[in-house]
Structure formats: structure tokens, C-alpha cells
DRENDO-1510 file (C-alpha; in Angstrom, 1 decimal, always signed):
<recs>
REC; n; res; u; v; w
REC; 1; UNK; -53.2; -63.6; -55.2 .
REC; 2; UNK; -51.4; -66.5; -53.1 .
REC; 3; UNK; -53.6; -69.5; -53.6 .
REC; 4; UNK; -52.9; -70.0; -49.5 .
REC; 5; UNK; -54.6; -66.7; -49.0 .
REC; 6; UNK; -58.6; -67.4; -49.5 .
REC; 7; UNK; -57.8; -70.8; -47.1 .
REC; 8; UNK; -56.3; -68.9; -44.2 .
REC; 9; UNK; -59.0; -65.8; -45.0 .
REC; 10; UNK; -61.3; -68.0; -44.5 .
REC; 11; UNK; -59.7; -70.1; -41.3 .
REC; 12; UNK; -59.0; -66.7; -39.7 .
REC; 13; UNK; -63.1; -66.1; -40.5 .
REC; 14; UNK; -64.0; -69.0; -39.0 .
REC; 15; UNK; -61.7; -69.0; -35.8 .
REC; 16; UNK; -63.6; -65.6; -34.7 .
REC; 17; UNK; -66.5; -66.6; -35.6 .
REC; 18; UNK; -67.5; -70.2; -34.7 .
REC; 19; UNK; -67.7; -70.4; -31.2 .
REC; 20; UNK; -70.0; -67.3; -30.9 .
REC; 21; UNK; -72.3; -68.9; -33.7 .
REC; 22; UNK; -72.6; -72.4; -31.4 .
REC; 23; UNK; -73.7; -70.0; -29.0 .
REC; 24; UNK; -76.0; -67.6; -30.7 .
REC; 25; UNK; -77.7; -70.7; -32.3 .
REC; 26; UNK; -79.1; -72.0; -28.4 .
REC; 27; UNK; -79.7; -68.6; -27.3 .
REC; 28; UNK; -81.5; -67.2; -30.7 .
REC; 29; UNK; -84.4; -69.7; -30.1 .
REC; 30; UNK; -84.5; -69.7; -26.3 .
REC; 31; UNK; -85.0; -66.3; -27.0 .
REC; 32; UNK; -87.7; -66.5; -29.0 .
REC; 33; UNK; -89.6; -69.2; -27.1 .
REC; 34; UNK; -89.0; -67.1; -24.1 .
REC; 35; UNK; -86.6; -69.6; -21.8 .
REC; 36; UNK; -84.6; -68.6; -19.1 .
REC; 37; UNK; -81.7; -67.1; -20.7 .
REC; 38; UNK; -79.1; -66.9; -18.3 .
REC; 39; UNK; -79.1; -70.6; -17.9 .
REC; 40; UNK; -79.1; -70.8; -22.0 .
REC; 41; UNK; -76.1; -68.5; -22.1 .
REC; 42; UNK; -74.5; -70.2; -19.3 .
REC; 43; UNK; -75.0; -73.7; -21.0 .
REC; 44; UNK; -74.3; -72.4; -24.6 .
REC; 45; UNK; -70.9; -71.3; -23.4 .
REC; 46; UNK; -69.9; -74.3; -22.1 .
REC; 47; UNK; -71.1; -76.3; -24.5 .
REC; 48; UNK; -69.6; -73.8; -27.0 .
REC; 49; UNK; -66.3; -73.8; -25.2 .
REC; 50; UNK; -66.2; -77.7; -25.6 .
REC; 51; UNK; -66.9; -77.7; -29.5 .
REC; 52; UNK; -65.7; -74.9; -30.8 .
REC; 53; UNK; -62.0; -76.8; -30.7 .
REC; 54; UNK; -62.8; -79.8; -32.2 .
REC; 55; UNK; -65.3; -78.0; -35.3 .
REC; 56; UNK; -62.5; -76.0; -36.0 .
REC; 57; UNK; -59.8; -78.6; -35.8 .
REC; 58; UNK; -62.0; -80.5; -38.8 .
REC; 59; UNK; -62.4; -76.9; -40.8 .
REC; 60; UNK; -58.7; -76.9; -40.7 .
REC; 61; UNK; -58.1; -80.4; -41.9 .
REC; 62; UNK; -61.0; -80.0; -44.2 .
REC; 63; UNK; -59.3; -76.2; -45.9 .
REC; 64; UNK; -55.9; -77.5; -45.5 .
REC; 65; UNK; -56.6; -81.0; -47.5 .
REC; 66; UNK; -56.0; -80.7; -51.5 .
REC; 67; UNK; -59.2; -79.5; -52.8 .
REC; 68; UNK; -59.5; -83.0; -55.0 .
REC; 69; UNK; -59.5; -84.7; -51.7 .
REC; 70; UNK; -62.4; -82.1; -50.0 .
REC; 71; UNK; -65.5; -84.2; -50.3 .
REC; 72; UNK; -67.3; -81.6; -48.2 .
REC; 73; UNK; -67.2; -78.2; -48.1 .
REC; 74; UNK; -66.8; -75.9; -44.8 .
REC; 75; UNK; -70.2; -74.8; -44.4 .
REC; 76; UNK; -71.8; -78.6; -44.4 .
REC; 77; UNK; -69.2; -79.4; -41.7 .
REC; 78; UNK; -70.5; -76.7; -39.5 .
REC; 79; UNK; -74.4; -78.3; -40.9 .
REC; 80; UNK; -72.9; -82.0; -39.0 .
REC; 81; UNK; -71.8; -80.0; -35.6 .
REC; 82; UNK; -75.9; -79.0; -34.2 .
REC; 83; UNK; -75.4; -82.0; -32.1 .
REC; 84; UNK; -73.6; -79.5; -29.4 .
REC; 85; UNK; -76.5; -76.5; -29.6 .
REC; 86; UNK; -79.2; -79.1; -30.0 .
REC; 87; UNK; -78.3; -80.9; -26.7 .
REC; 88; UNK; -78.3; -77.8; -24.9 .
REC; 89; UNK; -82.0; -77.4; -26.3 .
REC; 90; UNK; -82.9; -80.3; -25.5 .
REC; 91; UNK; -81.9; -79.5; -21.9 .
REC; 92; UNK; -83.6; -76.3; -21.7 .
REC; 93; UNK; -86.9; -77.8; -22.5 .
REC; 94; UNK; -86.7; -76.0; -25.9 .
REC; 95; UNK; -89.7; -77.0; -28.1 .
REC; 96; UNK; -88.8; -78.3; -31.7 .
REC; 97; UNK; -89.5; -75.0; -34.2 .
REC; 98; UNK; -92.1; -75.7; -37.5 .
REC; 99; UNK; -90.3; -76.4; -40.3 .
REC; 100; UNK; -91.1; -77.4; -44.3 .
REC; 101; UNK; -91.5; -80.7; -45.7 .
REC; 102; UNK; -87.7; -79.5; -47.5 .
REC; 103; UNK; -85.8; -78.5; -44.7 .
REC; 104; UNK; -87.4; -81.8; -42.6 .
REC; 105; UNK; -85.9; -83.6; -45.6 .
REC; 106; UNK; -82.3; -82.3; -45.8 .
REC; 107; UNK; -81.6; -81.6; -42.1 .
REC; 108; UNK; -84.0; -84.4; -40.6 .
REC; 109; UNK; -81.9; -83.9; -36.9 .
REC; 110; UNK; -82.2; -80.3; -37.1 .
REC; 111; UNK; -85.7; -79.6; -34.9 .
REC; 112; UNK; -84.7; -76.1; -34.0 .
REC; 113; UNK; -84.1; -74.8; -37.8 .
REC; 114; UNK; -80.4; -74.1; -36.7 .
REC; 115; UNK; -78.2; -75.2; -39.8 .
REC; 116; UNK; -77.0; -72.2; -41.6 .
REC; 117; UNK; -78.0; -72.2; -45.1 .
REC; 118; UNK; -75.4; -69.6; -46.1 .
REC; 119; UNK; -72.4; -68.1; -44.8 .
REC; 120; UNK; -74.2; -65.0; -43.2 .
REC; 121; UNK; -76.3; -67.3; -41.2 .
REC; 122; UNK; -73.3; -67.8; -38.9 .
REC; 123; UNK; -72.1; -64.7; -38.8 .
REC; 124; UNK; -72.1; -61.6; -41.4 .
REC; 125; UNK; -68.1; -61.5; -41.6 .
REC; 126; UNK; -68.0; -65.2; -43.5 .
REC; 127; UNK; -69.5; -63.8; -46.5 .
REC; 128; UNK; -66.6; -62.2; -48.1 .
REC; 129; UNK; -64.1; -65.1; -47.1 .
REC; 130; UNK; -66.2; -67.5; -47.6 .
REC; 131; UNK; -67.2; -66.4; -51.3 .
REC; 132; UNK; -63.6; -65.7; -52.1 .
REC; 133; UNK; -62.7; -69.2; -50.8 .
REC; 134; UNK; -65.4; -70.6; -52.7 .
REC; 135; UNK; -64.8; -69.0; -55.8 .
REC; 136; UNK; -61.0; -70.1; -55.9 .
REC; 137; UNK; -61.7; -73.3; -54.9 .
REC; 138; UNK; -64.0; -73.6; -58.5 .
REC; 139; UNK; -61.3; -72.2; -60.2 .
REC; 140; UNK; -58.7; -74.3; -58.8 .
REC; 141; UNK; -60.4; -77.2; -59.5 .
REC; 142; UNK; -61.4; -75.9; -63.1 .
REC; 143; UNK; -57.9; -75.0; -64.2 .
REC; 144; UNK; -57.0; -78.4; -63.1 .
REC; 145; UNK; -59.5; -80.3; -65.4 .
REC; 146; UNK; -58.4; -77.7; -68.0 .
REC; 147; UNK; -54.8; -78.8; -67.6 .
REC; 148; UNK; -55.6; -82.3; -67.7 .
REC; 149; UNK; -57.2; -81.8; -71.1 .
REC; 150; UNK; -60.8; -81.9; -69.6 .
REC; 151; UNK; -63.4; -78.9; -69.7 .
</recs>
């Protein structure tokens, strides 16, 4: 396999994908706190159209970088981008969702319980690509180490 092929799998993943998950992540909890929806849709689109471009401008710096030089992977970029969805929360009158003591302590910003914790949490089409992409990144890193004489 190409080692270019898992990085543009997965950049071709993300393109289709990201914009609908800024959206689905306002309109999933106005949803389920029963706000007016076509004003969330409305303002999750806009605000979706405005992000989308600049989240996936730092995937692609981020998957095109040597993977020595990633000091984050994809999916905690899109964890740093909830400023966009939570805004148009905030805006909507959404109220902040219960969360654990955990999830308090690793996403303090995230009142809505929006960060995706795995691949599927933004959409179900990242989790091939994004598997893949992981797994040759570990193995590109590893066979590195290896030929530098380290384990």
C-alpha cells in the first residue's frame, strides 16, 4: 500500500464528513431539549459553513506534516473546533447537558457533551479511514524507531 493512501483516505473522510458533523452536533441536542429547530438548522449551517474550511484546512496541515512532527492527532483537532457548535448553543438558549466528574475534567469547555470520543461519533464512515490511518501512522513511526536502532 502507498503510504500517501491512509492520509488522503482519511482527508477524503473528513472533507464529506466534517461540515455535517458541526452541524449535527447543534441540532442533536436542540433536538433533544426540544428547541426550535429550524432556527438551529439555520444557524448550524451557517456557522458550519464558516468552520468547516478553516477545521479542515488544519486536518490537512496536520495529515500532510511528517508524522514526527504531528503533536496531535486528527480527532483532538476536531475535540479544539466546539467553539463554532457551542456558540450556536449558546445562542439558542441551549441548557448545559449533565456530564461526569471525567469528561468535566478532560473537555472542561464542552457543556453540551459534543466532543467525539471516537471516529463514529462524527460520522460512521471515519471508522475505516480513520483506523487505517491510525494504524499506519504506529507503524510508520515504529519502523522508524526500529531503523534507528530503537525498539
Amino acid at each position: 500500500m502507498d503510504p500517501a493512501d491512509p492520509v488522503d483516505s482519511l482527508r477524503a473522510a473528513l472533507r464529506a464528513t466534517v461540515h455535517g458533523w458541526l452541524v449535527r452536533s447543534v441540532t442533536t441536542v436542540v433536538a433533544a431539549q426540544g428547541l426550535d429547530r429550524d432556527a438551529a438548522l439555520a444557524a448550524a449551517t451557517t456557522m458550519a459553513d464558516d468552520a468547516a474550511p478553516r477545521v479542515l484546512a488544519e486536518v490537512d496541515a496536520l495529515l500532510l506534516a511528517d508524522v514526527d512532527e504531528q503533536r496531535e492527532n486528527p480527532l483532538a483537532l476536531l475535540r479544539r473546533h466546539l467553539d463554532g457548535p457551542t456558540a450556536v448553543l449558546d445562542a439558542l438558549g441551549a441548557r448545559a447537558v449533565p456530564r461526569d466528574e471525567m469528561q468535566r475534567s478532560i473537555h472542561p469547555d464542552d457543556h453540551y457533551a459534543i466532543a467525539p470520543a471516537t471516529w463514529t461519533d462524527v460520522d460512521e464512515s471515519l471508522r475505516e479511514p480513520g483506523l487505517v490511518w491510525g494504524a499506519w501512522k504506529a507503524a510508520t513511526v515504529l519502523a522508524r524507531r526500529r531503523s534507528d536502532g530503537l525498539r
